[in-house]
C-alpha positions as CSV (number, residue, x, y, z in Angstrom):
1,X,0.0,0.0,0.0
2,X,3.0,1.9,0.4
3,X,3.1,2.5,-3.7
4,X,-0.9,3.8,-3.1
5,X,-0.3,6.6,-0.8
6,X,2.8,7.3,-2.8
7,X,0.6,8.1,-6.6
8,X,-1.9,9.9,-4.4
9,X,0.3,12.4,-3.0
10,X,1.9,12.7,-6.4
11,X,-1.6,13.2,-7.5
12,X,-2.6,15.9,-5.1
13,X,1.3,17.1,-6.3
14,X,1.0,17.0,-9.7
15,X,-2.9,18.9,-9.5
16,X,-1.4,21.8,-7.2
17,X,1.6,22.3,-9.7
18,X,-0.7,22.8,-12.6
19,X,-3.1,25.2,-10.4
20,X,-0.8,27.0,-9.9
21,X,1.0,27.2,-13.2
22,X,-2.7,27.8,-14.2
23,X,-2.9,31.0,-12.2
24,X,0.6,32.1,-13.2
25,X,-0.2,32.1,-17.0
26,X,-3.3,34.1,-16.2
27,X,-1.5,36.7,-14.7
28,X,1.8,36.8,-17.4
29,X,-1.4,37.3,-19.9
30,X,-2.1,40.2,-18.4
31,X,0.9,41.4,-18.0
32,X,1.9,40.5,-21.6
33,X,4.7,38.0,-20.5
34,X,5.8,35.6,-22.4
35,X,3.7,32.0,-21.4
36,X,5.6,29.6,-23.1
37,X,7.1,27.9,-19.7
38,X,4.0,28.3,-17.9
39,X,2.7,25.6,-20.6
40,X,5.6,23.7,-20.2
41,X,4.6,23.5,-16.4
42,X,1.6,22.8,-17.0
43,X,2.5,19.7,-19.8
44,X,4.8,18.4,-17.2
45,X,2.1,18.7,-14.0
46,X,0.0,16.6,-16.4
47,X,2.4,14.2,-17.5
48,X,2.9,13.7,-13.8
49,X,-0.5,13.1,-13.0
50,X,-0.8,10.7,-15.2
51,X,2.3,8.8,-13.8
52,X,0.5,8.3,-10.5
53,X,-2.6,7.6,-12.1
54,X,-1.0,5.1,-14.2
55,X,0.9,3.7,-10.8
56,X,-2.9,3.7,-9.2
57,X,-4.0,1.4,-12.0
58,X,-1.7,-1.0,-11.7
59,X,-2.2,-1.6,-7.7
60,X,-5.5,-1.4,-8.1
61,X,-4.9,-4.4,-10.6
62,X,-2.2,-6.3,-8.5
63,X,-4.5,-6.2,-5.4
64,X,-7.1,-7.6,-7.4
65,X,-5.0,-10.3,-8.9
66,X,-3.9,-11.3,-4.8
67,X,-7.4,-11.1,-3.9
68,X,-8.7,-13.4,-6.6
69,X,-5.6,-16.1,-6.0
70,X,-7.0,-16.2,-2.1
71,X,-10.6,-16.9,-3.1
């Protein structure tokens, strides 16, 4: 379970990144500054997010897997 609490922190991680990088771009619009690395940010807080989602899957599936063997 260790690899569970793990991918959901990166989760929780990964969304706060991209909030933020969210909020940033807003305000560099505004300010007419350039956005190009707030996208990147925001590319790599997703890429992230779907890492630990990816890492969720699979423990979800592995649990299964040892549940079904003991049945």
């Amino acid at each position: 379970m260790l690899a569970l609490n793990t991918a959901i922190g990166g989760l929780m991680s990964a969304q706060a990144r991209f909030d933020k990088s969210a909020v940033k771009t807003v305000q560099d619009i505004a300010q007419g500054k350039d956005i190009v690395s707030d996208f990147v940010d925001q590319i790599q807080a997703r890429t992230a997010f779907e890492a630990n989602i990816s890492v969720i899957k699979t423990v979800n599936e592995t649990t299964g897997r040892l549940l079904d063997m003991k049945a």
